[in-house]
C-alpha positions as CSV (number, residue, x, y, z in Angstrom):
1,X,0.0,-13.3,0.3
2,X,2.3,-13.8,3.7
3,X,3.1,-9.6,3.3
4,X,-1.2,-8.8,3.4
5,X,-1.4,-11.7,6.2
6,X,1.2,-10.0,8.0
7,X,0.2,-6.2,7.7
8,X,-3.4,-7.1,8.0
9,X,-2.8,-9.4,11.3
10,X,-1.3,-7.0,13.2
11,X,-5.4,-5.2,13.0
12,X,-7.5,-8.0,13.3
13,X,-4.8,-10.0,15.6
14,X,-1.6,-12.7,16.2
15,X,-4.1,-15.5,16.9
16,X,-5.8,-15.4,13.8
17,X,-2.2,-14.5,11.9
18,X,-1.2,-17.7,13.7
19,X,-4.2,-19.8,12.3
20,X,-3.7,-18.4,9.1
21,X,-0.2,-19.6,8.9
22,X,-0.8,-22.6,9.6
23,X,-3.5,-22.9,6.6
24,X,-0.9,-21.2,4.3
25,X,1.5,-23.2,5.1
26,X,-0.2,-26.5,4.3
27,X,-0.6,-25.1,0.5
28,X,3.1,-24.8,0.5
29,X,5.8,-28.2,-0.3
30,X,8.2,-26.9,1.3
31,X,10.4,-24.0,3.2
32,X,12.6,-24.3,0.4
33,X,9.8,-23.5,-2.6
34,X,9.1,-20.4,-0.6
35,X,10.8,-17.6,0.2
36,X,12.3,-17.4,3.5
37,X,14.0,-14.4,3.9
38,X,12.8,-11.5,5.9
39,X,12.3,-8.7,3.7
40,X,13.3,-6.4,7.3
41,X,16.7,-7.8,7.8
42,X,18.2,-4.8,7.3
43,X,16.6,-3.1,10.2
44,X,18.9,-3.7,13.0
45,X,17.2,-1.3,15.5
46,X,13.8,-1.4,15.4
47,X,12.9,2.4,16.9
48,X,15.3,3.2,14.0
49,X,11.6,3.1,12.2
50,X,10.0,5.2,14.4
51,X,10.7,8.1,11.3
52,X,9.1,6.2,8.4
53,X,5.8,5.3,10.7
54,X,5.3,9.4,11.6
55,X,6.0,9.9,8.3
56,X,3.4,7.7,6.9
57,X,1.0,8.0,9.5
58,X,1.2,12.0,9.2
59,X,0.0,11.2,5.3
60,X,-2.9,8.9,6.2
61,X,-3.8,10.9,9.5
62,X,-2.8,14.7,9.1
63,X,-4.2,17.1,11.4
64,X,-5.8,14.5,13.3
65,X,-2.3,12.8,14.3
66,X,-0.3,15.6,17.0
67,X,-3.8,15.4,19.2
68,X,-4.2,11.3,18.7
69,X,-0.6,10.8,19.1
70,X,0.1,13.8,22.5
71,X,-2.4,11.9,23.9
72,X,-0.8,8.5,23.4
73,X,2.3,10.1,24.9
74,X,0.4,11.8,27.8
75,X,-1.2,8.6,28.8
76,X,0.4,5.4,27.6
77,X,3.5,6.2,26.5
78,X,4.2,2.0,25.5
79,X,0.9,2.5,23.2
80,X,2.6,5.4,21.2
81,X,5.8,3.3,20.6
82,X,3.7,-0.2,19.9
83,X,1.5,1.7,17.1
84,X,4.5,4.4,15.3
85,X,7.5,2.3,16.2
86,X,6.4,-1.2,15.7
87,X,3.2,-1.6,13.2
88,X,3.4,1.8,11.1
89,X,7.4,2.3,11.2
90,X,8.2,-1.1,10.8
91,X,5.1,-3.3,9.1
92,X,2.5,-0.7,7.6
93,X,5.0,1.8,5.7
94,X,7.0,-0.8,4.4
95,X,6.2,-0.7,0.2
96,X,9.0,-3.2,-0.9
97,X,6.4,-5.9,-1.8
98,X,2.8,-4.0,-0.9
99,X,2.5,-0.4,-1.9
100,X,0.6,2.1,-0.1
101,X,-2.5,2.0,-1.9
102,X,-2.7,-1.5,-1.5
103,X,-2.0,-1.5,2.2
104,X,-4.9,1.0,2.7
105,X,-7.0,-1.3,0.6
106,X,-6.3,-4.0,3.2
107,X,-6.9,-2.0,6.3
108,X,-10.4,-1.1,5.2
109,X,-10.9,-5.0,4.0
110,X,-10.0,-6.0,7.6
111,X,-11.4,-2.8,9.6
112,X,-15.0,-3.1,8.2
113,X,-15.5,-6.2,9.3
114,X,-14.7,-5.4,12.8
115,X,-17.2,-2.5,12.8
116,X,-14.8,0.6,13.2
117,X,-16.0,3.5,12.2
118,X,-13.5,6.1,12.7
119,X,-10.2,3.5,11.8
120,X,-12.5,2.6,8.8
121,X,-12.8,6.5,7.9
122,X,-9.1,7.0,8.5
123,X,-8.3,4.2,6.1
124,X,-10.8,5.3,3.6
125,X,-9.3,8.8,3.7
126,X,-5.2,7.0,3.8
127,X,-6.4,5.2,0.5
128,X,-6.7,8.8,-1.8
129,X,-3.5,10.7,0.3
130,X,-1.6,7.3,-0.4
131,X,-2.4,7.5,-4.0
132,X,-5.4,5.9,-4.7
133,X,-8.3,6.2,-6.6
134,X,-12.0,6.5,-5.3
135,X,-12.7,3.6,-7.7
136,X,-10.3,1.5,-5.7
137,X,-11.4,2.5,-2.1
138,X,-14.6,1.5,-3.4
139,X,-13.4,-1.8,-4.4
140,X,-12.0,-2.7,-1.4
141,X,-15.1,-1.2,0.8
142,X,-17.4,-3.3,-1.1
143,X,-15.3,-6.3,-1.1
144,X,-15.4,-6.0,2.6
145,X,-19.0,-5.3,2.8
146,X,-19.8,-8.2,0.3
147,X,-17.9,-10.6,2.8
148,X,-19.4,-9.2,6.1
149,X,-22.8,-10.8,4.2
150,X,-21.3,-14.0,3.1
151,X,-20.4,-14.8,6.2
152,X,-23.2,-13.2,8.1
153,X,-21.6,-10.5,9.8
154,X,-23.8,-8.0,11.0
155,X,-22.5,-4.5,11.4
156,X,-23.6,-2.5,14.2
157,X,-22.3,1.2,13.2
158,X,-23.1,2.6,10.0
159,X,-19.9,2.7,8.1
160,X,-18.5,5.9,6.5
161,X,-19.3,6.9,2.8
162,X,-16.4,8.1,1.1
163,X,-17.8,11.0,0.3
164,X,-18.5,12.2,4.1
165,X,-14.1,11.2,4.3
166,X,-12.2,12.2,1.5
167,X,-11.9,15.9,1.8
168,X,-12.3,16.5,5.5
169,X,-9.2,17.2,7.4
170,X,-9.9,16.2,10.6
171,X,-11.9,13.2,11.8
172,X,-12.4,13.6,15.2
């Protein structure tokens, strides 16, 4: 639960990680009956994951990642080192307690939701290069649609169909 809280937060944002925490936490006796160690101890030098996020990212991204990431570098250089460095080298491509599959499932869960087409095709598309099945982007898509109706969320943008993502190479 903390690991899909913690990849997921970093899309949808701290504040509502924060609040979450502090929900969690009430359902939990005590530091002790939990465990407390951070699974990225190891990593004593954070850019050291800059590697591991291109490499996952190329996976999800492909042929759209040199033209989404040059222009990260040409304009915002900070951006470029946030997104590789920080969320996909050091939070995203980590599979010790969340696979890949699963992590994609969450991004789409957490992307629809905030009406995002193109992250939402991207995700779709990461779910089947990760490993995935169409059966289980379809599960998490309709999970994500079925809450955005429980709790009223009205979607502006049409969402992709899996069908119009899977097999196309580049996405914008």
């Amino acid at each position: 639960m903390k690991e899909a809280l913690l990849k997921t937060g970093i899309i949808y944002g701290i504040p509502r990680l924060i609040n979450a925490f502090r929900s969690l936490i009430t359902a939990i006796p005590s530091p002790e009956s939990n465990e407390t160690v951070s699974i990225r101890s190891h990593i004593r030098v954070p850019a050291d994951t800059d590697e591991r996020g291109l490499a996952y990212m190329r996976n999800i991204f492909r042929a759209d990642l040199d033209p989404f990431l040059g222009t990260m570098e040409a304009y915002w250089p900070d951006l470029r080192t946030l997104v590789v460095t920080t969320i996909y080298g050091y939070y995203q491509s980590d599979v010790s307690i969340l696979d890949a599959v699963t992590t994609s499932q969450l991004n789409i869960a957490s992307l629809v939701p905030m009406d995002v087409t193109a992250e939402v095709a991207w995700h779709m598309r990461g779910t089947i290069r990760n490993g995935g099945t169409r059966e289980q982007l379809e599960a998490a898509y309709g999970i994500a649609i079925e809450a955005c109706r429980v709790c009223e969320v009205v979607l502006k943008n049409e969402m992709p169909k899996p069908e119009d993502v899977i097999n196309e190479e580049r996405l914008f």
